[in-house]
N, C-alpha and C positions, 0 to 999 in steps of 0.2 A: 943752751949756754948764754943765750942774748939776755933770757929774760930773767935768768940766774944774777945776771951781772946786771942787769939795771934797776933790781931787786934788791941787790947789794949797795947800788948807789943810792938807794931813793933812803934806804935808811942813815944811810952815812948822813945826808941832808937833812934828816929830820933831827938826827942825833946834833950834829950840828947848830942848829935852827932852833933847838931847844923845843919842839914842839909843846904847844898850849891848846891841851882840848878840854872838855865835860865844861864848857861854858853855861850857865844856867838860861832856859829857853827865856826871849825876850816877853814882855806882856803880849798875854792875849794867844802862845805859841804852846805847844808841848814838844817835846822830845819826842823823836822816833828811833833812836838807837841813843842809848842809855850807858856808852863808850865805857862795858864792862864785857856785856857778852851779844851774840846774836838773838837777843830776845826781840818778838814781834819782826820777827824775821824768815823767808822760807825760799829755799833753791827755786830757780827755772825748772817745771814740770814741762812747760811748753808755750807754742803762743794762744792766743785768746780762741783762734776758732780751733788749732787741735785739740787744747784743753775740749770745748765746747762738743768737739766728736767722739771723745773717752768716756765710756762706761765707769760708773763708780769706780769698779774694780782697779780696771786700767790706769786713770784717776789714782788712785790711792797707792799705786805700785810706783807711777812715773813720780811724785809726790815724793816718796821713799826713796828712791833712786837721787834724784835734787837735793833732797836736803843732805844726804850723804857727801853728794858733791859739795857741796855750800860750805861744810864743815871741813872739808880736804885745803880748801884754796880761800876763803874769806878767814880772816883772823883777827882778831881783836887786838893792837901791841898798842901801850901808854896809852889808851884811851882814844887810838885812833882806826878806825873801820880799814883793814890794808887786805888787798887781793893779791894773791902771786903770780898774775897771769896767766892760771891755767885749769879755769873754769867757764860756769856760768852767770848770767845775771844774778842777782842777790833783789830779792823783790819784798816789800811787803805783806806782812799775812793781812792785813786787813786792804778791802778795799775805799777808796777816796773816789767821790764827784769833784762839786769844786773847791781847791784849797789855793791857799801860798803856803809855798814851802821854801824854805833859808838850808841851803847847804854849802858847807866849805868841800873845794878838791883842791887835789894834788896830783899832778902825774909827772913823770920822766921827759925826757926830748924822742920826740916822734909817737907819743903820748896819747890815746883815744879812749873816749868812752861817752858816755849820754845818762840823760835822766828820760827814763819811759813815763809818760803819764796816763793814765787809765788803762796801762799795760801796752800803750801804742809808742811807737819811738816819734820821735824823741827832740830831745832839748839838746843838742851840740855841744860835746868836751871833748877838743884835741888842739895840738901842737900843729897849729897851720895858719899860714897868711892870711884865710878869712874870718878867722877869730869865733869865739865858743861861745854858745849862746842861742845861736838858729835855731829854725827847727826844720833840721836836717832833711827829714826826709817828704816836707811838704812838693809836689811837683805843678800841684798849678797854681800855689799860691804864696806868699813869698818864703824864702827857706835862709836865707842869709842874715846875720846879723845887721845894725844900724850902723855898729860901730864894732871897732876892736880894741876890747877892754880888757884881752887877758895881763896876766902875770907872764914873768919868764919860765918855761917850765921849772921845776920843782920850788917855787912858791906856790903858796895857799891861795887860792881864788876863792870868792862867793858868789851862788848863785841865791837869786832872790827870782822864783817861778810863780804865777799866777795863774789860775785858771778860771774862767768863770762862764758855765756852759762850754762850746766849745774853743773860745775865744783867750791865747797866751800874751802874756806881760812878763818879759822877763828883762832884768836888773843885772848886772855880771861888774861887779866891784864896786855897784851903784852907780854903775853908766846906764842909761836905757837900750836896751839892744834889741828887741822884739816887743813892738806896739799893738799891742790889744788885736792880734791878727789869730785867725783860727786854723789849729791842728788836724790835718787832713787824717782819715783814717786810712794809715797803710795797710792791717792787715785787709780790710773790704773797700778797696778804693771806691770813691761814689756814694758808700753808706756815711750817715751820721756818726760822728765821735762816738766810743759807747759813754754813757751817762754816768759811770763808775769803774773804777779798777783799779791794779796795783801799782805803785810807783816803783818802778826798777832801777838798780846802779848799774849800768851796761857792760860788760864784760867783753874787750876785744882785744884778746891776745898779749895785754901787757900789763904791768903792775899800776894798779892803782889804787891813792889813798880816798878816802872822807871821814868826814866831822860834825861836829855842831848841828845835828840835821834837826830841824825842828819845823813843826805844821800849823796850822791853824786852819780852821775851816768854819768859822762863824765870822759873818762880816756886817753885823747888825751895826757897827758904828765900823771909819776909816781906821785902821792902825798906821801912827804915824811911821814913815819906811826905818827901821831898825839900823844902823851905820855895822856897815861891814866888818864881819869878825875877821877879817885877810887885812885891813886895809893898814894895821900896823907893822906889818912884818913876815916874816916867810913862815 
């Protein structure tokens, strides 16, 4: 019933809020959801090394299973990516080395979730005094934001993530909040990042929205930093 009801709110607020999505990707950026359907998109099969212990078969069963889930609980409403809290990760079919990537969220009060990069968590989104943007789950090197640059819950935040080897830059309203510092690999603590993987939207037990999400992974020349698609309004 909690997440019935703040399921209920989040859209009240956006209805409200007049939501403004299908932004056209900045130069130099493409689109990764195309805020009509789940295209270039595919369920939680598993993590990096069970996937990696699955026989094709096994593989292509857990695969089927996911995406069935993806489709139960990820939905498309006005052009904005919306979860109902009662699934899994929503991941990328293709895998990324190094990119920047521009994503808008939204979540409720008491609010969580993350961006996985090369299928490892993650980049810190929640409703909490130390502010979103970290990366969460580094433990011997630093995990905490710079600054706290969120919104109040249910306005639109942007993040602006970089990766470049295993080394993160992240942007959260266009404040700096994570300086060129590198992503510890939780699934094999002690190994190297892996050199490619999926970008996931984290899924933890509560309604969350995204938007605008757009990549880039060619950095033959600087792109100058793109000014926040949040930073007008909710």
């Amino acid at each position: 019933m909690r997440i019935i009801g703040l399921m209920a709110s989040m859209l009240a607020m956006m209805a409200a809020a007049g939501c403004h999505s299908g932004a056209a990707p900045p130069e130099g950026y493409r689109a990764l959801f195309n805020g009509k359907n789940l295209s270039g998109w595919r369920g939680l099969a598993g993590d990096p090394p069970a996937l990696a212990k699955m026989s094709d078969y096994q593989r292509a069963e857990a695969e089927r299973t996911a995406n069935r889930r993806m489709r139960e609980h990820w939905r498309v409403v006005d052009g904005v990516l919306t979860f109902d809290g009662q699934g899994d990760n929503l991941c990328t079919k293709r895998d990324y080395g190094d990119f920047e990537l521009l994503v808008d969220w939204r979540i409720p009060p008491g609010g969580d979730s993350g961006i996985y990069i090369r299928g490892n968590p993650q980049v810190q989104i929640w409703d909490n005094p130390i502010g979103s943007g970290g990366l969460y789950n580094n433990k011997e090197l630093p995990s905490k934001p710079l600054a706290v640059a969120d919104k109040p819950p249910g306005e639109w935040n942007t993040l602006r993530i970089r990766i470049i080897g295993d080394r993160v830059t992240v942007h959260m309203n266009d404040v700096l909040v994570v300086d060129d510092t590198p992503l510890e690999n939780t699934w094999q603590r002690g190994e190297p990042l892996p050199a490619s993987g999926s970008i996931e939207l984290q899924a933890h037990g509560g309604p969350l929205e995204f938007r605008n999400i757009f990549i880039r992974t060619k950095f033959d020349q600087p792109a100058s930093a793109p000014a926040s698609s949040a930073a007008g309004g909710q």
